[in-house]
MDTraj code that builds the backbone (N, CA, C; nanometers):
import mdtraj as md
import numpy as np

residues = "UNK UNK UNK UNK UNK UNK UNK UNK UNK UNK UNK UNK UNK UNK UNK UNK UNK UNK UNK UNK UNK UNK UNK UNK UNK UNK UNK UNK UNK UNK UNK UNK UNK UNK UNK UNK UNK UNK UNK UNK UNK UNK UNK UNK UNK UNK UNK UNK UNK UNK UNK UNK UNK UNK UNK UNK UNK UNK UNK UNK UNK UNK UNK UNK UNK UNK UNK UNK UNK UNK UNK UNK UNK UNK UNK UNK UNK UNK UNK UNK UNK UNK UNK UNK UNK UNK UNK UNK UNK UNK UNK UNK UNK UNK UNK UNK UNK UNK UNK UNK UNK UNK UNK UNK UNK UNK UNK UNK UNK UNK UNK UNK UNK UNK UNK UNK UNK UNK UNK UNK UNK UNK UNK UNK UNK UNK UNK UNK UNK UNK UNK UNK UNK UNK UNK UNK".split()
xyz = np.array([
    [-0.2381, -0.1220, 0.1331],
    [-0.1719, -0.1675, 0.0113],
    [-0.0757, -0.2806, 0.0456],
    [-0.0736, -0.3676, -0.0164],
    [0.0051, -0.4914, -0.0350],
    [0.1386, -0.4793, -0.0672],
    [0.2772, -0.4949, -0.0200],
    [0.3759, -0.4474, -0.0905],
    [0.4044, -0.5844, -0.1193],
    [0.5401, -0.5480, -0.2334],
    [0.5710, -0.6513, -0.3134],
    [0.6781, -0.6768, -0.2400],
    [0.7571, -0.8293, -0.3129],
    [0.9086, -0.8796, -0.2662],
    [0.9721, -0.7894, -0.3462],
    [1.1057, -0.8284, -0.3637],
    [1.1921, -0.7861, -0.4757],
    [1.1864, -0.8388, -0.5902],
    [1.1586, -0.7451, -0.6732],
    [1.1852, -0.7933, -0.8072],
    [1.2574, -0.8513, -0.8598],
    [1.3576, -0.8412, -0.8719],
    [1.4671, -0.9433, -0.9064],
    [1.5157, -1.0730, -0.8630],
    [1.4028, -1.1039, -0.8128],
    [1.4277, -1.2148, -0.7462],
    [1.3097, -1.3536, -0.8137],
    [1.3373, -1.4696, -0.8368],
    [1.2741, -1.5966, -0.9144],
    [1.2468, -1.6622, -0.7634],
    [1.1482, -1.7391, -0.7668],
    [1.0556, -1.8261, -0.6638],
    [1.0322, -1.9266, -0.7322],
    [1.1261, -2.0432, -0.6172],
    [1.0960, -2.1841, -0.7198],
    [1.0561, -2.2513, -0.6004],
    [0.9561, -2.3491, -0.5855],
    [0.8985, -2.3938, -0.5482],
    [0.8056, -2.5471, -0.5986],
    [0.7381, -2.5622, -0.5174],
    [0.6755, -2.7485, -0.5412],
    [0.6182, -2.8077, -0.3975],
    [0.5911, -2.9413, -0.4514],
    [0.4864, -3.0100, -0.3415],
    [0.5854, -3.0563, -0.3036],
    [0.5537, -3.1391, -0.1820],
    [0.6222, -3.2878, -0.1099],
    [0.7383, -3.3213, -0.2022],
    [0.6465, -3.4371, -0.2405],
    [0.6289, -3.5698, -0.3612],
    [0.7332, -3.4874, -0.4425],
    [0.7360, -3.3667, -0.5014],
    [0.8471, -3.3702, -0.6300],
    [0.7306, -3.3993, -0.8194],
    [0.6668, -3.3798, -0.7436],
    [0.5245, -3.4256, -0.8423],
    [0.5036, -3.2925, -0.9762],
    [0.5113, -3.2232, -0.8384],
    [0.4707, -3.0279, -0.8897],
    [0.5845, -2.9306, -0.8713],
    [0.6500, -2.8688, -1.0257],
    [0.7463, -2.8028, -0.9300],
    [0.7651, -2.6766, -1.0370],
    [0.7580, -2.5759, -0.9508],
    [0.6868, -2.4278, -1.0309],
    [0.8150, -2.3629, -0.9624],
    [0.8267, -2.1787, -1.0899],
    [0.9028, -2.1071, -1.0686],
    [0.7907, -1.9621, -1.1250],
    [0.8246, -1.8836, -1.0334],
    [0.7842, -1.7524, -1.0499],
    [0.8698, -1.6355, -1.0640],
    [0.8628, -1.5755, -1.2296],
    [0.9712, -1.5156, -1.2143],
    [0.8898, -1.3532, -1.2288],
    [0.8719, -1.3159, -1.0926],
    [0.7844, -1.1674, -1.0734],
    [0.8172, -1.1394, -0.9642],
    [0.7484, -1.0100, -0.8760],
    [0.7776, -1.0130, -0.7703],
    [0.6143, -1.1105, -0.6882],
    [0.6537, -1.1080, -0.5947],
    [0.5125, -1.2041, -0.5266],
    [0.4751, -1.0475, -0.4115],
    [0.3222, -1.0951, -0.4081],
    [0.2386, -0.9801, -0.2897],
    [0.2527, -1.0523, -0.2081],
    [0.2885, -0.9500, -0.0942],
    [0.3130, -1.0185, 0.0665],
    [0.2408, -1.1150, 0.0828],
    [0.2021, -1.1639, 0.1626],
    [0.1250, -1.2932, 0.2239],
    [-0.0179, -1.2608, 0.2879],
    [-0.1109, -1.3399, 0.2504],
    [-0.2186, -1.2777, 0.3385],
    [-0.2896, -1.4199, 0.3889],
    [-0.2931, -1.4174, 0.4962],
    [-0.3691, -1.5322, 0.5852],
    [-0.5109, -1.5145, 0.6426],
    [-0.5755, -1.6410, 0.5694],
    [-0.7105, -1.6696, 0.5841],
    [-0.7721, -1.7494, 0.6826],
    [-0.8678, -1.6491, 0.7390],
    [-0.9045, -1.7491, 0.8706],
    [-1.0569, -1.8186, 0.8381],
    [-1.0783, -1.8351, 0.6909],
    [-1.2239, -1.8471, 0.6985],
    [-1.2474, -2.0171, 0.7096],
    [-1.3803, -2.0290, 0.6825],
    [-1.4171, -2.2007, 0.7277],
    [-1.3935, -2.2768, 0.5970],
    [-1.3363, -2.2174, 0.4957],
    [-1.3306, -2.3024, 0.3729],
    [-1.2036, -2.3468, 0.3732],
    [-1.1396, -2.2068, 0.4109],
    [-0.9756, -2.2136, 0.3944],
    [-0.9416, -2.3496, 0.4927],
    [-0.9691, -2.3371, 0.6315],
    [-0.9285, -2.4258, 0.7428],
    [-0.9792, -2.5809, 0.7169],
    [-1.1193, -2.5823, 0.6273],
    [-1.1640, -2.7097, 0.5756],
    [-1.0231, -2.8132, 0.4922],
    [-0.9627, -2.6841, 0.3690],
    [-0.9121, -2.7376, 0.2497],
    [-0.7795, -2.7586, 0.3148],
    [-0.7016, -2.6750, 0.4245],
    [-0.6069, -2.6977, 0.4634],
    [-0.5550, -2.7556, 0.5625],
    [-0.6764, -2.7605, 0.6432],
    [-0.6786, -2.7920, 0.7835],
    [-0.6222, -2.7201, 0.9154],
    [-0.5968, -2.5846, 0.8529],
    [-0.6075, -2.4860, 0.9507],
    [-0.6106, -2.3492, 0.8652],
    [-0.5478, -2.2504, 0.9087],
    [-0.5761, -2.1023, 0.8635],
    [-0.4341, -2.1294, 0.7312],
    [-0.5018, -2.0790, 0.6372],
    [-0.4477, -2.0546, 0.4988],
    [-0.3608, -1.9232, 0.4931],
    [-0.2264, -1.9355, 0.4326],
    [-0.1682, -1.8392, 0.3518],
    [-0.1658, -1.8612, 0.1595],
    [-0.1314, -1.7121, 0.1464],
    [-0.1522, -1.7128, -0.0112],
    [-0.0759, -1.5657, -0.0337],
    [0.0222, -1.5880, -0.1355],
    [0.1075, -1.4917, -0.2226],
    [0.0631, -1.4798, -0.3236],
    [0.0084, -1.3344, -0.3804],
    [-0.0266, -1.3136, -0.5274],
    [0.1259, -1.2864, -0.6093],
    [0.0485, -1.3220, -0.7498],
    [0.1557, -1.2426, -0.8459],
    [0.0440, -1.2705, -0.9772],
    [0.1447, -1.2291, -1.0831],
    [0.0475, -1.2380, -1.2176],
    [0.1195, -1.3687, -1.2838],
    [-0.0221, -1.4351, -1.3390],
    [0.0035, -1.5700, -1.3596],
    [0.0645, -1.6259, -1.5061],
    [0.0770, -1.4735, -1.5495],
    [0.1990, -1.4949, -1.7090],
    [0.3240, -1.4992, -1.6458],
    [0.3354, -1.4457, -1.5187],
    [0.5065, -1.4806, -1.4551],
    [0.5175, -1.6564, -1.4471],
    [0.4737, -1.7498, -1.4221],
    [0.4728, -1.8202, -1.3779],
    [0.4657, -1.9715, -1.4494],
    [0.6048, -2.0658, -1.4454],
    [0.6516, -2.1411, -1.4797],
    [0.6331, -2.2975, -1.4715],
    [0.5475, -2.3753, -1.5198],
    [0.5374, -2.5275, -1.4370],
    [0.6608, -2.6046, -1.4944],
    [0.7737, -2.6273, -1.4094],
    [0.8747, -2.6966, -1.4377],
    [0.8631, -2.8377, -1.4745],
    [0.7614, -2.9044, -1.3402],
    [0.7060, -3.0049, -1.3469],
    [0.5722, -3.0275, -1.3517],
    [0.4870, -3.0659, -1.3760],
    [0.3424, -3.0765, -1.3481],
    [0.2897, -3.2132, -1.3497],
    [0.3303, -3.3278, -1.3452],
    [0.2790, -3.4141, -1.4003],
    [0.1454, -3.4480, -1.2163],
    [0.1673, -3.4092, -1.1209],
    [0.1050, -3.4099, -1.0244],
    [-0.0124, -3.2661, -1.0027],
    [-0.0267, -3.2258, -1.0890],
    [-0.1060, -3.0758, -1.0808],
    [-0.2356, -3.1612, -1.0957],
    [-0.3533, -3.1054, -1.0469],
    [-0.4653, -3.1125, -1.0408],
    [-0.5411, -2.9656, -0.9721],
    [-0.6239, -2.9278, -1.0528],
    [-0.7176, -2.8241, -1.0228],
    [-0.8770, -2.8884, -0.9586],
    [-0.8994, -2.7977, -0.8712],
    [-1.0404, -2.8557, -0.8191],
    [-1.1322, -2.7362, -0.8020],
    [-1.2228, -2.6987, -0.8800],
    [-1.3444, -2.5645, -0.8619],
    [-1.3749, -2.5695, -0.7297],
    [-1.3164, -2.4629, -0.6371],
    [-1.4029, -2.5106, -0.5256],
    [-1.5189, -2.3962, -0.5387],
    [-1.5564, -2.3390, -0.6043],
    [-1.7030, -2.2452, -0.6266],
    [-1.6963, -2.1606, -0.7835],
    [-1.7819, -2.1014, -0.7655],
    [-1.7830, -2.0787, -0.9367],
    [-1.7052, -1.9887, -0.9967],
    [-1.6211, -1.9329, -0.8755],
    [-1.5547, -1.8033, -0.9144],
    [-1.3716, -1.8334, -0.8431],
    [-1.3824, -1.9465, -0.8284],
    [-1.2240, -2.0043, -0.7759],
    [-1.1445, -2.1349, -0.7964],
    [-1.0408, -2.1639, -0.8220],
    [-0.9887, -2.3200, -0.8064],
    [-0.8802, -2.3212, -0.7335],
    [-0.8762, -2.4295, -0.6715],
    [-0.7500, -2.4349, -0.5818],
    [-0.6868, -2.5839, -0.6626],
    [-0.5178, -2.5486, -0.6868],
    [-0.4224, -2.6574, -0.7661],
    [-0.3584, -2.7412, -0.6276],
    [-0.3323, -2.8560, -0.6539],
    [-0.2488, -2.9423, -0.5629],
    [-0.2177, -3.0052, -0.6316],
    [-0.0841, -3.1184, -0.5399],
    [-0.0291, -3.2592, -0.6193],
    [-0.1264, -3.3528, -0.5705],
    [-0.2075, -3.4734, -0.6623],
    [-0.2591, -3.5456, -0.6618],
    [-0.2529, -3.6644, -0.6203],
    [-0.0396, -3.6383, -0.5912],
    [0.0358, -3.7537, -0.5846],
    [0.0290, -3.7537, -0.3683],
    [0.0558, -3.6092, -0.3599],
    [0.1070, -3.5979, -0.1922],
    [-0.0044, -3.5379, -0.1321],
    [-0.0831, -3.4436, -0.2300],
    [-0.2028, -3.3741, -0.1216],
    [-0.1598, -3.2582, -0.1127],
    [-0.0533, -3.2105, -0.1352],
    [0.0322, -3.0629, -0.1035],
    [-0.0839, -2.9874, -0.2083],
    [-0.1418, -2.8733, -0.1412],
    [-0.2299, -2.7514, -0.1660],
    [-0.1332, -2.6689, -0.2357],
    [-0.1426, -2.5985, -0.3739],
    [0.0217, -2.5563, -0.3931],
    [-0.0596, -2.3859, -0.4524],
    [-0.1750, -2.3872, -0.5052],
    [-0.1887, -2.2461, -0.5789],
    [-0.3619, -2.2395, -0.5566],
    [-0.3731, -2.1082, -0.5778],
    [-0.5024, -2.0328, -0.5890],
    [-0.5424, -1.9693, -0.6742],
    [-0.6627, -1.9966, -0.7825],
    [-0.6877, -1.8850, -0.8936],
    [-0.7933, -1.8512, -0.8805],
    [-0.8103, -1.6794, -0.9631],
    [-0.9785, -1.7049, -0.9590],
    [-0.9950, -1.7288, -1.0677],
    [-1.1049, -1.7420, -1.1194],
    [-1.1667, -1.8430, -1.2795],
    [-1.1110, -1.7145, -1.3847],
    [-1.1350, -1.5730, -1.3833],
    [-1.1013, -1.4969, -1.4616],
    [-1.0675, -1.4505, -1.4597],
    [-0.8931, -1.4307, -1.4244],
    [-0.8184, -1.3447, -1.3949],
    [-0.6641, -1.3471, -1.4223],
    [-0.6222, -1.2442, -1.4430],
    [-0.4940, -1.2869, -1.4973],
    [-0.3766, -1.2941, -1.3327],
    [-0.4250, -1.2561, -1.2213],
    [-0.4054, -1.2992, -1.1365],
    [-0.4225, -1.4222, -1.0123],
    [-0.3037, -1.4557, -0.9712],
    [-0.3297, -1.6175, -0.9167],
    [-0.2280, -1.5981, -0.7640],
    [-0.2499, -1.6660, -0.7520],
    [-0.1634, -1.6913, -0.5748],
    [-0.0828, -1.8774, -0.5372],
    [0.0413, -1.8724, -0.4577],
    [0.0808, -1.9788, -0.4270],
    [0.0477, -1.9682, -0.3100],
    [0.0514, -2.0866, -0.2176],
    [0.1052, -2.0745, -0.0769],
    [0.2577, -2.0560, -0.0618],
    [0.2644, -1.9468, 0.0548],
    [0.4306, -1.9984, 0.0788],
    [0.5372, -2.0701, 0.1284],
    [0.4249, -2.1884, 0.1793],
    [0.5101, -2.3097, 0.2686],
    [0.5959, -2.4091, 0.1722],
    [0.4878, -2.3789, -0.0072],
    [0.5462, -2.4642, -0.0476],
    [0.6628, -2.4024, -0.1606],
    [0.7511, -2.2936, -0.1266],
    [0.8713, -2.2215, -0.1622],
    [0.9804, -2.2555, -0.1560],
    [1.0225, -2.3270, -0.2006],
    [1.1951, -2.3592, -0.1438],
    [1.2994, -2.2708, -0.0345],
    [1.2425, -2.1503, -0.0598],
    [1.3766, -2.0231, 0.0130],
    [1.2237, -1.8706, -0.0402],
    [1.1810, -1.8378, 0.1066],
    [1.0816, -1.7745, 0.1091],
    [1.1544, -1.6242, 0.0782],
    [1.2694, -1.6182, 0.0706],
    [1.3525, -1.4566, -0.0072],
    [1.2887, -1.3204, 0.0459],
    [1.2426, -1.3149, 0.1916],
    [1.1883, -1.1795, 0.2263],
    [1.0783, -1.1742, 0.2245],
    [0.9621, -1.2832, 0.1669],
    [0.8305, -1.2611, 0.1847],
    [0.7764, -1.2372, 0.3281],
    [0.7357, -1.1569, 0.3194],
    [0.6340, -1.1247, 0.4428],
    [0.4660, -1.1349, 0.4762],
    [0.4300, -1.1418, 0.5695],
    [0.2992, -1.1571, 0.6164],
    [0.2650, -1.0039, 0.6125],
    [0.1803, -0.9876, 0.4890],
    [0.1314, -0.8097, 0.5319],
    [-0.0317, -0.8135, 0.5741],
    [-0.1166, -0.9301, 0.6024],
    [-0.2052, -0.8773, 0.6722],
    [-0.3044, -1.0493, 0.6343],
    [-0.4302, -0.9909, 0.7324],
    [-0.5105, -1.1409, 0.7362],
    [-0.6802, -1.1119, 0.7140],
    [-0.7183, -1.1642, 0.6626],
    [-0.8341, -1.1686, 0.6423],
    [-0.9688, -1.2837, 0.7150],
    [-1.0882, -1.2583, 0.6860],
    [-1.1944, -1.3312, 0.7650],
    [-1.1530, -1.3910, 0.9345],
    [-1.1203, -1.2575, 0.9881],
    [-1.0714, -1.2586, 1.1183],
    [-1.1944, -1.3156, 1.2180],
    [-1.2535, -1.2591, 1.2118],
    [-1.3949, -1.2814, 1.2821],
    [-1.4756, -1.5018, 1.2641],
    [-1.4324, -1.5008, 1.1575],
    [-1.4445, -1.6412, 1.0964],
    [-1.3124, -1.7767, 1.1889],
    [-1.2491, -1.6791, 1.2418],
    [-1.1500, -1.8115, 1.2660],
    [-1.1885, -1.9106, 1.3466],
    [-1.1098, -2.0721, 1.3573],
    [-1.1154, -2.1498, 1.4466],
    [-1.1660, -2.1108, 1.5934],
    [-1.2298, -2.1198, 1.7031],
    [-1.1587, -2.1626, 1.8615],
    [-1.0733, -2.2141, 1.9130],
    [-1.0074, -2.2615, 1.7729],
    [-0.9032, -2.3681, 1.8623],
    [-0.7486, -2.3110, 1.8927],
    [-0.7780, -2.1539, 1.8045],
    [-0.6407, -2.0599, 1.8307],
    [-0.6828, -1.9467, 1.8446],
    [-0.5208, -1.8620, 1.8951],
    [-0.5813, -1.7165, 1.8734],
    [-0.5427, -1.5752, 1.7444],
    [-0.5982, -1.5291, 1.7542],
    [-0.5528, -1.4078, 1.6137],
    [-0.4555, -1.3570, 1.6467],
    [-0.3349, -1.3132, 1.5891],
    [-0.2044, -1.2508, 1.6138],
    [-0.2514, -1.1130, 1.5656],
    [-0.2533, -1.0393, 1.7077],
    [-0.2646, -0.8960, 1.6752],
    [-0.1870, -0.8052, 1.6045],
    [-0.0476, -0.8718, 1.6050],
    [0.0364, -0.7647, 1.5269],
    [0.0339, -0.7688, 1.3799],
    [-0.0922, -0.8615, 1.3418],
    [-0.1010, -0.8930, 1.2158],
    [-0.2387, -0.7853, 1.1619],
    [-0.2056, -0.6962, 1.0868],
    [-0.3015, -0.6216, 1.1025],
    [-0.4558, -0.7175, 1.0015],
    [-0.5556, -0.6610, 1.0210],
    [-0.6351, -0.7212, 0.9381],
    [-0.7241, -0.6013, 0.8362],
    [-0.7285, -0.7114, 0.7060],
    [-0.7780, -0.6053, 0.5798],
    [-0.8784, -0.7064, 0.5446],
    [-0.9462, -0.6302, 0.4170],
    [-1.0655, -0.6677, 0.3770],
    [-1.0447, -0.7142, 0.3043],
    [-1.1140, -0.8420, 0.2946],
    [-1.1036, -0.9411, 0.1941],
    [-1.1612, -0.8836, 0.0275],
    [-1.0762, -0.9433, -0.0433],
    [-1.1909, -0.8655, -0.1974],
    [-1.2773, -0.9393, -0.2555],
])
top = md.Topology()
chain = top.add_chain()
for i, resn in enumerate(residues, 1):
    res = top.add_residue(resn, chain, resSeq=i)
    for name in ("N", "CA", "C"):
        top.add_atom(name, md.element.get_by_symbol(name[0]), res)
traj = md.Trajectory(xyz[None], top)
């Protein structure tokens, strides 16, 4: 099971640029890091991603948001302006995910586990103390 941050707590966040600049006012699901070949394609190495529910969630700014389908059942949002990778949805769901690099003040989030372990780079190694779960 995934634990949450604190509730009471707002997550404001954005790209680079100042382009994109979002607030989440929920708690966020720990962090889960992706080692697969899509993730490392779009990011250029192993991906993190924080869930929450996407009625929490605030675009302060957007004028840099851009969505891109990357398959029929996902989109990944960035600024258009800097390249900053900023969110994850799936097409039908009332749940969505940020990364957490791009957080202003990460407030206790934690890494609770990693997925497509077996999939990762050669060019690093898997952190064992990171336990690994199944992707859904």
């Amino acid at each position: 099971m995934i634990k949450k941050a604190d509730t009471n707590v707002v997550f404001d966040g954005g790209c680079h640029c100042g382009a994109v600049r979002y607030s989440v006012m929920a708690p966020l699901e720990d962090a889960v890091m992706c080692h697969c070949q899509l993730c490392r394609k779009l990011h250029g190495h192993v991906s993190s991603y924080a869930g929450f529910d996407k009625s929490a969630l605030t675009l302060v700014r957007d004028a840099g948001l851009r969505w891109y389908r990357i398959s029929p059942k996902t989109d990944r949002g960035f600024c258009k302006e800097c390249g900053s990778g900023i969110f994850w949805r799936p097409v039908k769901s009332d749940h969505m995910a940020l990364m957490p690099g791009t957080l202003d003040d990460s407030q206790g989030l934690k890494t609770g586990g990693q997925i497509f372990c077996a999939d990762k780079g050669d060019y690093y190694p898997i952190d064992p103390s990171i336990k690994e779960i199944a992707a859904s």
